[in-house]
Residue frames as a rotation matrix with the C-alpha (Angstrom) as fourth column:
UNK 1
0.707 -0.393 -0.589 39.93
0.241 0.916 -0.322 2.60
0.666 0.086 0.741 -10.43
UNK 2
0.855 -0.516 0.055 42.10
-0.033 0.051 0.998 2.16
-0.518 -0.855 0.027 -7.55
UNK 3
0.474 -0.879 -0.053 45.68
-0.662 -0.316 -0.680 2.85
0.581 0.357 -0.731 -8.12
UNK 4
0.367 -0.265 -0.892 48.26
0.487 0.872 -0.059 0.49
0.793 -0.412 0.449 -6.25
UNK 5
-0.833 -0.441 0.333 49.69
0.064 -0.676 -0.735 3.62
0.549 -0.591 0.591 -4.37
UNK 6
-0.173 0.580 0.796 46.39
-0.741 -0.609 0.283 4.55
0.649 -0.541 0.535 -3.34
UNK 7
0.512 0.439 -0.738 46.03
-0.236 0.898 0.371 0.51
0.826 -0.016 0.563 -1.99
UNK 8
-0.187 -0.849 -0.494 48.84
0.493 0.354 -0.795 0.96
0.850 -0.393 0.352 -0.55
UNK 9
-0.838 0.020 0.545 47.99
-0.149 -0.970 -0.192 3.99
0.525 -0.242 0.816 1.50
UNK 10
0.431 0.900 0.062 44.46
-0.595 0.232 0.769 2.52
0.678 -0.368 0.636 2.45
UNK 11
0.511 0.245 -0.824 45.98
0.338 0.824 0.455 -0.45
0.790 -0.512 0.338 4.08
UNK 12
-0.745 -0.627 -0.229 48.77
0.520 -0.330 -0.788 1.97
0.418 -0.706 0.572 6.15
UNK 13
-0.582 0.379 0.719 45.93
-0.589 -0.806 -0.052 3.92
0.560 -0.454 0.693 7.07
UNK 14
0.576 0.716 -0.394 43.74
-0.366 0.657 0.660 0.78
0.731 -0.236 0.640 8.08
UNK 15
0.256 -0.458 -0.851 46.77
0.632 0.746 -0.211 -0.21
0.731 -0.484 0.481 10.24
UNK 16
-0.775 -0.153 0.614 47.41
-0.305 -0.760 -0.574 2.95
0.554 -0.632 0.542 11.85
UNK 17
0.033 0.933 0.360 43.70
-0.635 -0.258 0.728 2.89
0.771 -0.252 0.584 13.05
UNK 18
0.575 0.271 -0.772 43.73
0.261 0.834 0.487 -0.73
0.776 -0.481 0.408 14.34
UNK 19
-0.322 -0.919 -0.229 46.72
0.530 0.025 -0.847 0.10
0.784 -0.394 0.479 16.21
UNK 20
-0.706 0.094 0.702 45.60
-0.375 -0.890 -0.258 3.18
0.600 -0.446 0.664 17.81
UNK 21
0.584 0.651 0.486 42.15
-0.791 0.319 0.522 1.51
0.185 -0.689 0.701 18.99
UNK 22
0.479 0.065 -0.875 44.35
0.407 0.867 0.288 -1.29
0.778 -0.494 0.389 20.27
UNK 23
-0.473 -0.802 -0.366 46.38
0.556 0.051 -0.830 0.42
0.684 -0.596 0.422 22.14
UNK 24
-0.705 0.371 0.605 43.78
-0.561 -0.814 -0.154 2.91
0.435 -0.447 0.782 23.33
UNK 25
0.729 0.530 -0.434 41.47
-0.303 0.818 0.489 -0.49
0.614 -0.225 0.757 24.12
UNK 26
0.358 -0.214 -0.909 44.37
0.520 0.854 0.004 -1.94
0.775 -0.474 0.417 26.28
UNK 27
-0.842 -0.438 0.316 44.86
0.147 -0.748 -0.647 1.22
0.520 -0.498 0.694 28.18
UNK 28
-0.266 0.939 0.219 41.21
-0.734 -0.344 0.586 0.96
0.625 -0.005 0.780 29.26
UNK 29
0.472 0.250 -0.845 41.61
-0.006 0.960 0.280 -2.62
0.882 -0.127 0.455 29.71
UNK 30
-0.324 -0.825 -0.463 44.42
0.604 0.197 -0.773 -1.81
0.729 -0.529 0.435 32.31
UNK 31
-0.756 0.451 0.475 42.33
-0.537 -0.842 -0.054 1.15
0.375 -0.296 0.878 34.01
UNK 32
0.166 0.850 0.499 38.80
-0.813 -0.168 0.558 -0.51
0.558 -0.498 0.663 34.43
UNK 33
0.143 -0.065 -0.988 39.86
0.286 0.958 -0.022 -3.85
0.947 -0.279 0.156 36.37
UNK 34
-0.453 -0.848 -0.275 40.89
0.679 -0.129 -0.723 -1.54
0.578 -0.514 0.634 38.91
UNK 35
-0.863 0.460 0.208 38.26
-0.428 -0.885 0.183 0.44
0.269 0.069 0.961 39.37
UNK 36
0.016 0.688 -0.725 36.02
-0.513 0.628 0.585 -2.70
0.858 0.363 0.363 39.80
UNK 37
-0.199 -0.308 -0.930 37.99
0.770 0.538 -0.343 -4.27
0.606 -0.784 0.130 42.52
UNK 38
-0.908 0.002 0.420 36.90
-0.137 -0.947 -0.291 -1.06
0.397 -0.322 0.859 44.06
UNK 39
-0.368 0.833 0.413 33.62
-0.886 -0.448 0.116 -1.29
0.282 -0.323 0.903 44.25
UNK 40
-1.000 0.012 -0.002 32.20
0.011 0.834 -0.552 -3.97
-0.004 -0.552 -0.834 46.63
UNK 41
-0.003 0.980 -0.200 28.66
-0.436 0.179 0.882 -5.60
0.900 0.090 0.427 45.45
UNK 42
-0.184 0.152 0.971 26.53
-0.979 0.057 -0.195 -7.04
-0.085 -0.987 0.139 48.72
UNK 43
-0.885 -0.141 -0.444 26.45
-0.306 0.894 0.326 -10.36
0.352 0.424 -0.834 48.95
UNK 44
0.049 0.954 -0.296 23.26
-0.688 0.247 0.683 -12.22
0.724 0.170 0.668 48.78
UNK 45
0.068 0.058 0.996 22.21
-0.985 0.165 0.058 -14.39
-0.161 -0.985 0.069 52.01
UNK 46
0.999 0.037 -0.024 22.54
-0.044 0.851 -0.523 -17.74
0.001 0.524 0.852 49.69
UNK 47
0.399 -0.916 0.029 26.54
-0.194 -0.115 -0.974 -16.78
0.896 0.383 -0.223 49.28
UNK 48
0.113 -0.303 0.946 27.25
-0.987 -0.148 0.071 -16.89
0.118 -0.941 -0.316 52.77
UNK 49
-0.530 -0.224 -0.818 28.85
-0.009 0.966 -0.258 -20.00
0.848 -0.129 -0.514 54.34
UNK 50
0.778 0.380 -0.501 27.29
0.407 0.304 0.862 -21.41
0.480 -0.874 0.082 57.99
UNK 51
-0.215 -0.903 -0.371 31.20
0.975 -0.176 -0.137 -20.08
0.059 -0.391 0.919 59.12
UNK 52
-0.891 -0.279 0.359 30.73
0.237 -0.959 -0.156 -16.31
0.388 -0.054 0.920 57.85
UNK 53
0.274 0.961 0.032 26.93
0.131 -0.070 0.989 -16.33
0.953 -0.267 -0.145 59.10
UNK 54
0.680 0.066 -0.730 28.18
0.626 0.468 0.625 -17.49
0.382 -0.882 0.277 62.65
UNK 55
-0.388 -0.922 0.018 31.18
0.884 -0.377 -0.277 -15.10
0.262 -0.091 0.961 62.71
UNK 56
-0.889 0.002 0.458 29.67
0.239 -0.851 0.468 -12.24
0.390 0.526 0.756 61.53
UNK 57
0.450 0.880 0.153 26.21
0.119 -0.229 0.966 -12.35
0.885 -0.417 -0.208 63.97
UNK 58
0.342 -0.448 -0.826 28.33
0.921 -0.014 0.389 -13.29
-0.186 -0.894 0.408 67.16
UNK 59
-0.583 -0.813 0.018 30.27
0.812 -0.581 0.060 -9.98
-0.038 0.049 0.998 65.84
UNK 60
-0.315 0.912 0.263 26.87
0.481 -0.085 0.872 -8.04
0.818 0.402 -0.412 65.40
UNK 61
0.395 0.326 -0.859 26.16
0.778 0.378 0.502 -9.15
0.488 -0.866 -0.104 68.70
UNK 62
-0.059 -0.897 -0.438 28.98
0.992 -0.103 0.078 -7.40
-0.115 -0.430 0.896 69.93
UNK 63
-0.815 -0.445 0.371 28.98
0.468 -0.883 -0.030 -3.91
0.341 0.149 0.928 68.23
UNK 64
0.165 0.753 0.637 25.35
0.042 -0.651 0.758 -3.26
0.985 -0.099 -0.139 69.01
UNK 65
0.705 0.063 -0.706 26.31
0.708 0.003 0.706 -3.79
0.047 -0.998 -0.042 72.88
UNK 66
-0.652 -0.749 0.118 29.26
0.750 -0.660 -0.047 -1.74
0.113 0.057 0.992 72.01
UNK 67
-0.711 0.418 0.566 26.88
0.064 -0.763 0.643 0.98
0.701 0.493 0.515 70.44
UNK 68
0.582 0.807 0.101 23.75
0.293 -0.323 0.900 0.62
0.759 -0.494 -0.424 72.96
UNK 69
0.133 -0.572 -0.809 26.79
0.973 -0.078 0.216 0.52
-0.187 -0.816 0.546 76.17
UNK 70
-0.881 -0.472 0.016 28.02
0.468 -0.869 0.161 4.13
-0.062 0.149 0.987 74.60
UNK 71
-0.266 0.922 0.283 24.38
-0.181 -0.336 0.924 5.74
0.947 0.194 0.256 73.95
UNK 72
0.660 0.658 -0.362 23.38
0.431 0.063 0.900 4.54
0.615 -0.750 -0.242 77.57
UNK 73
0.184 -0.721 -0.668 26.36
0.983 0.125 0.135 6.62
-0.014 -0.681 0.732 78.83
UNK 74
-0.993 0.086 0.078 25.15
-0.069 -0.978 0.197 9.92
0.094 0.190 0.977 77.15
UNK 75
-0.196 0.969 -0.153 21.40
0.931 0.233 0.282 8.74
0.309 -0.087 -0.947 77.96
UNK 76
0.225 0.251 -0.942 21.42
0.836 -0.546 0.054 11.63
-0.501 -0.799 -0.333 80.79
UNK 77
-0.640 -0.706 -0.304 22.86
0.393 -0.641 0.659 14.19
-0.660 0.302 0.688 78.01
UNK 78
-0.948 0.284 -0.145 20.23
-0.219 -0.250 0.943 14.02
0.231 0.926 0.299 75.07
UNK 79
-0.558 0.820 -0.132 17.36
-0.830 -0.555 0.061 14.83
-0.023 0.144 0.989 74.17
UNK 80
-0.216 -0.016 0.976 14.39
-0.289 0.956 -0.048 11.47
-0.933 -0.292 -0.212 74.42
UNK 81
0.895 0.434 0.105 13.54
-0.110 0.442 -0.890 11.49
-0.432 0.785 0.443 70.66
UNK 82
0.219 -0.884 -0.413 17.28
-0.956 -0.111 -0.270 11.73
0.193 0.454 -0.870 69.78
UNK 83
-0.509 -0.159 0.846 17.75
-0.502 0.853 -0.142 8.56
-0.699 -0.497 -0.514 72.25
UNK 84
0.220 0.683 0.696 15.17
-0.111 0.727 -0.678 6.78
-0.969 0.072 0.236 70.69
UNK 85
0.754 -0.391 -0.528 16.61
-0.630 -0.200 -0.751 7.92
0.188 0.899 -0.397 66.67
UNK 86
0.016 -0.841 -0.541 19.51
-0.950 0.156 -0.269 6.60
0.311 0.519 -0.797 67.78
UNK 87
-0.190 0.022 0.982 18.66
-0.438 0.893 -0.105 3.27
-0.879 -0.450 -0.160 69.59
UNK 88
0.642 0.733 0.226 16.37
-0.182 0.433 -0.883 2.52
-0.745 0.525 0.411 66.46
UNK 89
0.569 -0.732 -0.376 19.56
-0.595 -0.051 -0.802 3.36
0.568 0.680 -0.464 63.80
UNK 90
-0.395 -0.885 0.248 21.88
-0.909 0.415 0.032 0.67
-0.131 -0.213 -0.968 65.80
UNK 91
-0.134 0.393 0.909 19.40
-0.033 0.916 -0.401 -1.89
-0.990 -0.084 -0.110 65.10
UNK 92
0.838 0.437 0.328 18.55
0.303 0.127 -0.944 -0.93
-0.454 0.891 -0.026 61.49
UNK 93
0.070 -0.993 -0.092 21.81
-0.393 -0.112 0.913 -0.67
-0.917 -0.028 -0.399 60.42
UNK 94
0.404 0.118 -0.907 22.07
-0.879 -0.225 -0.421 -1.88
-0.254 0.967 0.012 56.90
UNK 95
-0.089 -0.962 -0.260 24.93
-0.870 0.202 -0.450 -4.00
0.485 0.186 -0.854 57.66
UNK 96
-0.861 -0.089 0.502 23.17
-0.507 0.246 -0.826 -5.23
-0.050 -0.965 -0.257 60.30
UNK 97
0.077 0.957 -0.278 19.51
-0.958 0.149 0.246 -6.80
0.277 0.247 0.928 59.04
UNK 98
0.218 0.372 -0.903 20.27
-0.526 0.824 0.212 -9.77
0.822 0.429 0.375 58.06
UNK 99
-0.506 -0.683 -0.527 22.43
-0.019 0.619 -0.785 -10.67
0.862 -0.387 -0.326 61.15
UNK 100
-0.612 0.595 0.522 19.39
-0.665 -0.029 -0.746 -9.21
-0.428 -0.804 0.413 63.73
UNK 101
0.061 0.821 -0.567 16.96
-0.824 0.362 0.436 -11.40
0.564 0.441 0.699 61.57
UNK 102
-0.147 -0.391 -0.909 19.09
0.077 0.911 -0.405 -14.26
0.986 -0.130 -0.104 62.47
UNK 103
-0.805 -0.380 0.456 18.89
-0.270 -0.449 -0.852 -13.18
0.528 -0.809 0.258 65.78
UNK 104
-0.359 0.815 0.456 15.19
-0.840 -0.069 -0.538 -13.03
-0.407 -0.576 0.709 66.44
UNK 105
0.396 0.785 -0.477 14.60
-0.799 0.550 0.242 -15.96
0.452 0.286 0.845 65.06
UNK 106
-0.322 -0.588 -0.742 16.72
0.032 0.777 -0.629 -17.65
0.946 -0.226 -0.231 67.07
UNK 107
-0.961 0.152 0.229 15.39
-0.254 -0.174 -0.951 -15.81
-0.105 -0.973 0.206 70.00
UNK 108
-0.216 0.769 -0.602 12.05
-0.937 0.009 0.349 -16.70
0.274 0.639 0.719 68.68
UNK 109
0.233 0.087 -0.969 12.64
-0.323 0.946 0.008 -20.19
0.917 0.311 0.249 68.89
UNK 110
-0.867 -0.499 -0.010 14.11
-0.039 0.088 -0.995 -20.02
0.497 -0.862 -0.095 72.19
UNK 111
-0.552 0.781 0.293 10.51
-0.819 -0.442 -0.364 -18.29
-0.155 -0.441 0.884 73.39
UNK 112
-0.008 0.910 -0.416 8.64
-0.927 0.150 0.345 -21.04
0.376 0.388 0.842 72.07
UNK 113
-0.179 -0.074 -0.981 10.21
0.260 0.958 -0.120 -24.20
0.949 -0.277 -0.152 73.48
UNK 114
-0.997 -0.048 0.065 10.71
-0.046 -0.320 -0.946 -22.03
0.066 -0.946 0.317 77.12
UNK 115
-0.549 0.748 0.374 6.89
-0.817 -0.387 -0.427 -21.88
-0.175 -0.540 0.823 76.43
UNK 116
0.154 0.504 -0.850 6.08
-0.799 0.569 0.192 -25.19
0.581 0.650 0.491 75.49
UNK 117
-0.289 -0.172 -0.942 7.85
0.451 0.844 -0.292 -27.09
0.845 -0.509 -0.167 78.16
UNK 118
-0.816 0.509 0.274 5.22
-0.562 -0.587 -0.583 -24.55
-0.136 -0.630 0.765 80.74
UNK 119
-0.346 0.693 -0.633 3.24
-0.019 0.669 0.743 -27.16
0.938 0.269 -0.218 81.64
C-alpha cells in the first residue's frame, strides 16, 4: 500500500522529469530550426516561376561565356584532354542542366523553323 508521503514523492519526481524533458525538448527546439535553414533542398523544375526560369538561363548564358572566354585564354597552356575535361564540366555543371536543357530546346526549335521555311 502506498503511503501518502510516498504519493507525494512520486508526483515531485514525475514533475521533475517532465520539466527536465521540457526544457531539454525546447533547447533542441531552439537548435534544430537553425540548422535547417542551413541546408538548402534543390528545387524541383515545377517550383520555378516563368520569371526565375528566364533570369536564371539568361544568367547561365552568361557564366558559361564567362567560363569558356577564360579556358580559351589558357587554351595554348594545357594539355588537349584537360581542355576538353574542362569544356565538358562547364556544360555539365549541376547547377547548370536544367538551364542548358532549356537552352537546346530552344535552339532546337530555332533549327527547325530556319529549316522549314528552306524551301
Amino acid at each position: 500500500m502506498e503511503t501518502p508521503n510516498n504519493n507525494s514523492e512520486n508526483i515531485d519526481v514525475q514533475k521533475y522529469i517532465e520539466e527536465n524533458i521540457e526544457k531539454k525538448l525546447n533547447q533542441l527546439f531552439e537548435v534544430l530550426p537553425k540548422k535547417f535553414d542551413d541546408i538548402k533542398t534543390p528545387k524541383m523544375i515545377y517550383e520555378y516561376t516563368i520569371s526565375e526560369l528566364y533570369t536564371n538561363t539568361i544568367q547561365t548564358i552568361i557564366d558559361i561565356l564567362n567560363d569558356l572566354t577564360a579556358l580559351y585564354a589558357e587554351r595554348k597552356y594545357i594539355y588537349n584532354q584537360v581542355f576538353r575535361e574542362r569544356l565538358f564540366n562547364i556544360f555539365l555543371k549541376d547547377e547548370r542542366k536544367i538551364y542548358i536543357g532549356i537552352v537546346l530546346v530552344i535552339f532546337s526549335f530555332i533549327l527547325y523553323f530556319i529549316d522549314g521555311s528552306d524551301v
